[in-house]
N, CA, C and O atoms as a Tripos MOL2 file, in Angstrom:
@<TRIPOS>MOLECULE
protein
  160   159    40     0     0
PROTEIN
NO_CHARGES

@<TRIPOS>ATOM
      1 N           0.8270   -1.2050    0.0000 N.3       1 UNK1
      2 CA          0.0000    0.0000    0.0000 C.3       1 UNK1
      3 C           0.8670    1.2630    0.0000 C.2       1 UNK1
      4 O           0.7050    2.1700   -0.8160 O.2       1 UNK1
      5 N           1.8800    1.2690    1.0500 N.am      2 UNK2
      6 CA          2.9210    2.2550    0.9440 C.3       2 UNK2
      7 C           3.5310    2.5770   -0.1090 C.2       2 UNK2
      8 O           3.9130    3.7470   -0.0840 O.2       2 UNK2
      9 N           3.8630    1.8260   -1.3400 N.am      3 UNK3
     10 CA          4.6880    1.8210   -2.6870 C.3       3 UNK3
     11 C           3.8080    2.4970   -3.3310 C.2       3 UNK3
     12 O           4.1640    3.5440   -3.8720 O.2       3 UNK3
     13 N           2.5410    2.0840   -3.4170 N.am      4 UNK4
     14 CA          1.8840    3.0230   -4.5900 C.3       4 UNK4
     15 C           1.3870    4.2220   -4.0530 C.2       4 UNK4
     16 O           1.3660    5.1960   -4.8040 O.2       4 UNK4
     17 N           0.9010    4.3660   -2.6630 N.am      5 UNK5
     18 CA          0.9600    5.6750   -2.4400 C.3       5 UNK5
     19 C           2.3830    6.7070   -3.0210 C.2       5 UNK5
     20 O           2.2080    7.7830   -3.5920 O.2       5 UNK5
     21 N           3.5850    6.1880   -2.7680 N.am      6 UNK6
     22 CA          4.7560    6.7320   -2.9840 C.3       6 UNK6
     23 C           4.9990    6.9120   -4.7440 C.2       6 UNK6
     24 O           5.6420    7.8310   -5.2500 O.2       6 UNK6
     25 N           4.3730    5.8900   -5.4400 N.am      7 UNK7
     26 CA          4.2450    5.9540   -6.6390 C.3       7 UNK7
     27 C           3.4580    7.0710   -7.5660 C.2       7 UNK7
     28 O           3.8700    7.8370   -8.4370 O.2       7 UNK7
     29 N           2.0110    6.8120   -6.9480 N.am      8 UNK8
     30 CA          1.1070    8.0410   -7.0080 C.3       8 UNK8
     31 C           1.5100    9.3890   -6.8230 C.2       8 UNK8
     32 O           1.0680   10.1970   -7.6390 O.2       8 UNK8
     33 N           2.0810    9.7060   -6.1340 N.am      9 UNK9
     34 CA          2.6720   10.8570   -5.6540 C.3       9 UNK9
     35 C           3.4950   11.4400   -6.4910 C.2       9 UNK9
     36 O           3.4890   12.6420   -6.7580 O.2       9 UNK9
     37 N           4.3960   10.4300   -7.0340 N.am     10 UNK10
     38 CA          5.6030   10.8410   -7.8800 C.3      10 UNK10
     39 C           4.6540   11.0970   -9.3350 C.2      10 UNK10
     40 O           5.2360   11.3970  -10.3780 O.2      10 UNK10
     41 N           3.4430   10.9750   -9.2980 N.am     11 UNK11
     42 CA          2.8790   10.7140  -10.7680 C.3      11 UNK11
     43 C           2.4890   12.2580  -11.6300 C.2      11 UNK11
     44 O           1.8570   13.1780  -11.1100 O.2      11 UNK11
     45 N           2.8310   12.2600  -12.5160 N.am     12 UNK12
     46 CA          2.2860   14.3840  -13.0790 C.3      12 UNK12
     47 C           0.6700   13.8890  -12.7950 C.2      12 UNK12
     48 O           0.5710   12.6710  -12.9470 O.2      12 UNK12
     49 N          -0.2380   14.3580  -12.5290 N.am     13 UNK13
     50 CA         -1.4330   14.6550  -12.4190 C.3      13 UNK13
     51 C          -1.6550   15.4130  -13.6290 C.2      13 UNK13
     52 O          -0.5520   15.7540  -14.0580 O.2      13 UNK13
     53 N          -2.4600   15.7710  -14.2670 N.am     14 UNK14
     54 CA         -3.4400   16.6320  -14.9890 C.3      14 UNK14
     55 C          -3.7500   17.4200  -14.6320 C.2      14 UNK14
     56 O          -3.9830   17.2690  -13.4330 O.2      14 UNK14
     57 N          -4.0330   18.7890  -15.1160 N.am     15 UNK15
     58 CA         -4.8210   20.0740  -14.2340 C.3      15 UNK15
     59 C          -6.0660   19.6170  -14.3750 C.2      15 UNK15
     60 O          -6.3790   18.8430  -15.2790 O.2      15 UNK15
     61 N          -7.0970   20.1790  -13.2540 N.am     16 UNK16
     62 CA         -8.8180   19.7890  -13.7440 C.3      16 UNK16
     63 C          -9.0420   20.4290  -14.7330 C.2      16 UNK16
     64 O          -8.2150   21.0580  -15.3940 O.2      16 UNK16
     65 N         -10.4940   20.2990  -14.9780 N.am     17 UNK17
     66 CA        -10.7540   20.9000  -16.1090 C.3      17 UNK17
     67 C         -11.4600   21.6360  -15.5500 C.2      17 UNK17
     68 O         -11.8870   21.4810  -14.4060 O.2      17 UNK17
     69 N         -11.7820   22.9560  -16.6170 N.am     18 UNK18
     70 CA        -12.7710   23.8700  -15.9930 C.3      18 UNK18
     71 C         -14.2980   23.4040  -15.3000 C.2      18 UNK18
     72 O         -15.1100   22.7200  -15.9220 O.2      18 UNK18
     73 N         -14.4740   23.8040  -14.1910 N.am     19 UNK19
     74 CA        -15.4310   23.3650  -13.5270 C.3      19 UNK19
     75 C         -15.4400   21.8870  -12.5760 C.2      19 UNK19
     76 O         -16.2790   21.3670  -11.8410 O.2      19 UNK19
     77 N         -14.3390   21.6000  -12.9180 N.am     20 UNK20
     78 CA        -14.1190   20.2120  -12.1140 C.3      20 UNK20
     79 C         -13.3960   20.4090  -10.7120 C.2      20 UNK20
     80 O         -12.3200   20.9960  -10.6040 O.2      20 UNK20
     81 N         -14.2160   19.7660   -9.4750 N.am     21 UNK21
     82 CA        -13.0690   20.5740   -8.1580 C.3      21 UNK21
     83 C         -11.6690   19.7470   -8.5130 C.2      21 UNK21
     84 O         -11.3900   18.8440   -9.3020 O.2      21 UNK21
     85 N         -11.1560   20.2840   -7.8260 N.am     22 UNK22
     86 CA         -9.6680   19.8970   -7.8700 C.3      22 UNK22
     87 C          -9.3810   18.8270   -6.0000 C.2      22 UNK22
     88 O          -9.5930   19.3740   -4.9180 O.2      22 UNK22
     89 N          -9.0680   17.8730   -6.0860 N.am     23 UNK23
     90 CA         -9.0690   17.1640   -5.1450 C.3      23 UNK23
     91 C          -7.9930   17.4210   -4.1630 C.2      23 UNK23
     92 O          -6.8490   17.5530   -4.5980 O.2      23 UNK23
     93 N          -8.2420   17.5170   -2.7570 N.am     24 UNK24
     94 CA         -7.6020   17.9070   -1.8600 C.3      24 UNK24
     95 C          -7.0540   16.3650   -1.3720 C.2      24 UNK24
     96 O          -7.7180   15.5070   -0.7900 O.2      24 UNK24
     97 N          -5.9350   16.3070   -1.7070 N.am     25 UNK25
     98 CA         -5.5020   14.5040   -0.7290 C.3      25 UNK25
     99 C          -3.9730   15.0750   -0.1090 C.2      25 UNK25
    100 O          -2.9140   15.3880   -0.6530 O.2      25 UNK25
    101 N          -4.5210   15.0310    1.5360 N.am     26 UNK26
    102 CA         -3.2570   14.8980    2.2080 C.3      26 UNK26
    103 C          -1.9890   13.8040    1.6730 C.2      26 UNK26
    104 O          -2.0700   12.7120    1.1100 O.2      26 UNK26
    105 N          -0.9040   14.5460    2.0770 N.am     27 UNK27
    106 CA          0.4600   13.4250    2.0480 C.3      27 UNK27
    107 C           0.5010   12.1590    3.2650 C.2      27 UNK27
    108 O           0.0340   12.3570    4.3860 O.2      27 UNK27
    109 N           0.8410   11.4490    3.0460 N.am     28 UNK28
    110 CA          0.6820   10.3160    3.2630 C.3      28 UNK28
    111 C           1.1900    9.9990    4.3610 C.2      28 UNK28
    112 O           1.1800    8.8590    4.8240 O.2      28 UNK28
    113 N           1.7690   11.1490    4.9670 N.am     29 UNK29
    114 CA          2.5820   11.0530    6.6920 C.3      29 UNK29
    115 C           1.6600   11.7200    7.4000 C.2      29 UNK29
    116 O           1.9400   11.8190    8.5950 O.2      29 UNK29
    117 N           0.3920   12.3370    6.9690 N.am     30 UNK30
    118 CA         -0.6440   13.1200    7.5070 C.3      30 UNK30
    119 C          -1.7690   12.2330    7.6230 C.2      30 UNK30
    120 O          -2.5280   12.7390    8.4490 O.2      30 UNK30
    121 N          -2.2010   11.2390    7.2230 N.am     31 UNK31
    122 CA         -3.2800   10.3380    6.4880 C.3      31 UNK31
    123 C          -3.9070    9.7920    7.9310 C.2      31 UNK31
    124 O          -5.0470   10.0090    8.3410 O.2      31 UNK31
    125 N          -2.6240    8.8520    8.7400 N.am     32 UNK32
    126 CA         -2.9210    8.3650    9.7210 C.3      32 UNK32
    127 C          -3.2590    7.1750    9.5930 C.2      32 UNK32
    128 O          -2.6210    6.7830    8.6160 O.2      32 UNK32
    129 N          -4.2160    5.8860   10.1900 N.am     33 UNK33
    130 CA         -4.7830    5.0570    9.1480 C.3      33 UNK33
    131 C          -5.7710    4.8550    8.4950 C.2      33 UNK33
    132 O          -5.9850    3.8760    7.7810 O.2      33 UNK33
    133 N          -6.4480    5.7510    8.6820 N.am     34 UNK34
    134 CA         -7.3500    6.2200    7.6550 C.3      34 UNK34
    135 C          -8.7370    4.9260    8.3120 C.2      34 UNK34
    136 O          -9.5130    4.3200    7.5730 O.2      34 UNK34
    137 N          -8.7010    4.8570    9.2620 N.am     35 UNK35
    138 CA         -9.6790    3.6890    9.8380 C.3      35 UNK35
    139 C         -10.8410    4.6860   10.8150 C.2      35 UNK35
    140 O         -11.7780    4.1410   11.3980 O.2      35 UNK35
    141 N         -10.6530    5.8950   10.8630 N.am     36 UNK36
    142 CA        -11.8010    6.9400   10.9860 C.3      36 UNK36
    143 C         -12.8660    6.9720    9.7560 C.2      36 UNK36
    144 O         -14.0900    6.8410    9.7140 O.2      36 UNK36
    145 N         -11.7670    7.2260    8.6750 N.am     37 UNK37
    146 CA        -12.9740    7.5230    7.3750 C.3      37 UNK37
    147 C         -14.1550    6.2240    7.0020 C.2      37 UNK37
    148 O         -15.2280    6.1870    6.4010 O.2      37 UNK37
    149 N         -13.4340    5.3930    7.6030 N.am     38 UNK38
    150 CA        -13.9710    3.6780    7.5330 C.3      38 UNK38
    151 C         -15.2010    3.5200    8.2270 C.2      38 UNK38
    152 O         -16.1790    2.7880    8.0780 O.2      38 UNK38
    153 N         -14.8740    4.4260    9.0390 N.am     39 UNK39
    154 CA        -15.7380    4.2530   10.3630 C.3      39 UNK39
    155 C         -15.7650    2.8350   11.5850 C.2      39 UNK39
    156 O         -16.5980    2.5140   12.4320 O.2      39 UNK39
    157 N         -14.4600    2.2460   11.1840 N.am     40 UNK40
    158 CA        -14.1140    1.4470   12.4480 C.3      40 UNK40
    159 C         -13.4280    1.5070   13.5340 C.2      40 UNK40
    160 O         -13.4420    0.5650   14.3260 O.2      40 UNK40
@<TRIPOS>BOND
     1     1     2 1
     2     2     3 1
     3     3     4 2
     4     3     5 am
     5     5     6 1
     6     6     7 1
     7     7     8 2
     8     7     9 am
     9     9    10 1
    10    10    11 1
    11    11    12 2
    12    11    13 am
    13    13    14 1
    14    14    15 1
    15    15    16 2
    16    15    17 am
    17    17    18 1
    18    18    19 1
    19    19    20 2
    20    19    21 am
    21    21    22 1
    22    22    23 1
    23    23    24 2
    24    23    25 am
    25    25    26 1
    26    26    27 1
    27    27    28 2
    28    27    29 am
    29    29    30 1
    30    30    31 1
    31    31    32 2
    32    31    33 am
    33    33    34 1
    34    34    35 1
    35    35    36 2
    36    35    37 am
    37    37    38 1
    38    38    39 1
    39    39    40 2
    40    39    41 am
    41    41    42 1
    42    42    43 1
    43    43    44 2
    44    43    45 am
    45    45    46 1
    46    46    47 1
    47    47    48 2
    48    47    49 am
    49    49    50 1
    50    50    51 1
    51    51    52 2
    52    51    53 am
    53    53    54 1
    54    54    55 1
    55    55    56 2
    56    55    57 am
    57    57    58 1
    58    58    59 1
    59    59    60 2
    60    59    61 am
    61    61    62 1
    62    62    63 1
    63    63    64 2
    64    63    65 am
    65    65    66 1
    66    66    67 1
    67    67    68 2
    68    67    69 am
    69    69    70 1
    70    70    71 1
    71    71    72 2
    72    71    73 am
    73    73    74 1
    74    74    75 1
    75    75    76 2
    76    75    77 am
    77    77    78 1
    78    78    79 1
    79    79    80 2
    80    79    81 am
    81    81    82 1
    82    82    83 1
    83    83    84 2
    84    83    85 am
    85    85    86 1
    86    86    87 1
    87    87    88 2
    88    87    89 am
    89    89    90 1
    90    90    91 1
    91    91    92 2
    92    91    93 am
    93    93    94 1
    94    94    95 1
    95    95    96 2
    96    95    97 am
    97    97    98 1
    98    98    99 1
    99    99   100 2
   100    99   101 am
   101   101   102 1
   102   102   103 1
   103   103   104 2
   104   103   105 am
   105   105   106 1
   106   106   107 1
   107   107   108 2
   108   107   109 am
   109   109   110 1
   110   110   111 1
   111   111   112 2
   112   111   113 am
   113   113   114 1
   114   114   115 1
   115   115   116 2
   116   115   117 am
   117   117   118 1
   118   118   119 1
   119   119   120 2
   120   119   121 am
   121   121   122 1
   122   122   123 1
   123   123   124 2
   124   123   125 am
   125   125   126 1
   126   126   127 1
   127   127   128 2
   128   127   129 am
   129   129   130 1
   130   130   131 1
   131   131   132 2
   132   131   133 am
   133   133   134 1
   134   134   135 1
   135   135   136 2
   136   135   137 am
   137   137   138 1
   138   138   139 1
   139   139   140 2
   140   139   141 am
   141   141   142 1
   142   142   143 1
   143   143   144 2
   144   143   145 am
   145   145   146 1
   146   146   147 1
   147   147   148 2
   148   147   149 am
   149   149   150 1
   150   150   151 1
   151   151   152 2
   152   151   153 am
   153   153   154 1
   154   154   155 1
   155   155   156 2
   156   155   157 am
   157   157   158 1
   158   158   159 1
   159   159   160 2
@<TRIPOS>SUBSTRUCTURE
     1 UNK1         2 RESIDUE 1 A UNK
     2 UNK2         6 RESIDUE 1 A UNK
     3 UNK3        10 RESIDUE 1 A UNK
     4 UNK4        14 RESIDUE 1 A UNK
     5 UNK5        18 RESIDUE 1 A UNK
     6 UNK6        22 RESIDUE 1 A UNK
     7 UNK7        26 RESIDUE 1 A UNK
     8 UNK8        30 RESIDUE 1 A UNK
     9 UNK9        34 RESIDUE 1 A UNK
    10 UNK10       38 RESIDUE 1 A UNK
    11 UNK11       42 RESIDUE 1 A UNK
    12 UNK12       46 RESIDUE 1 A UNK
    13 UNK13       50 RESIDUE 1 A UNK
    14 UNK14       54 RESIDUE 1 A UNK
    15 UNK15       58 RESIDUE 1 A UNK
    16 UNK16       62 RESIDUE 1 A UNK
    17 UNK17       66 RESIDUE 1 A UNK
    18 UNK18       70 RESIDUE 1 A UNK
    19 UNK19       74 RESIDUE 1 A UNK
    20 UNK20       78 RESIDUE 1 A UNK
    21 UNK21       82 RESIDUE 1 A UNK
    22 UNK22       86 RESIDUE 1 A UNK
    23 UNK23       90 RESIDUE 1 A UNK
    24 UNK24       94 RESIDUE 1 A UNK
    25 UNK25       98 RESIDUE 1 A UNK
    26 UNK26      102 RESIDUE 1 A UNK
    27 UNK27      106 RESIDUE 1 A UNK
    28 UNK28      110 RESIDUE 1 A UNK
    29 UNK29      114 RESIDUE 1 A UNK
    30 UNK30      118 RESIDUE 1 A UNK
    31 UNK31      122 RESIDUE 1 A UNK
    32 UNK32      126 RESIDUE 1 A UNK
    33 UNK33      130 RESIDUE 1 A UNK
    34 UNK34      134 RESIDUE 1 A UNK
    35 UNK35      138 RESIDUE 1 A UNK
    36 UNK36      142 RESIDUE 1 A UNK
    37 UNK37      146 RESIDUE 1 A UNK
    38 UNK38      150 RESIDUE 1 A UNK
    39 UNK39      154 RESIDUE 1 A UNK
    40 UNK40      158 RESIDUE 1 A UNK
C-alpha cells in the first residue's frame, strides 16, 4: 500500500478541467490510518 501511495505521488497529475473541483488529498505522513474515514 505504501509503494503506490509513494508511486502516485511521484505521478504528473493533470490540471482539472474547468469546472471540475480539484481534489484535496493529504500526504501520506498526515493520512494516519485512515480507519476513521472507515468508520471502524
Amino acid at each position: 500500500m505504501i509503494e503506490k501511495l509513494a508511486i502516485n505521488k511521484e505521478r504528473q497529475w493533470p490540471e482539472p478541467k474547468d469546472g471540475e473541483p480539484k481534489l484535496r488529498i493529504k500526504d501520506a505522513g498526515s493520512a494516519g490510518s485512515g480507519s476513521a474515514r472507515r468508520g471502524l
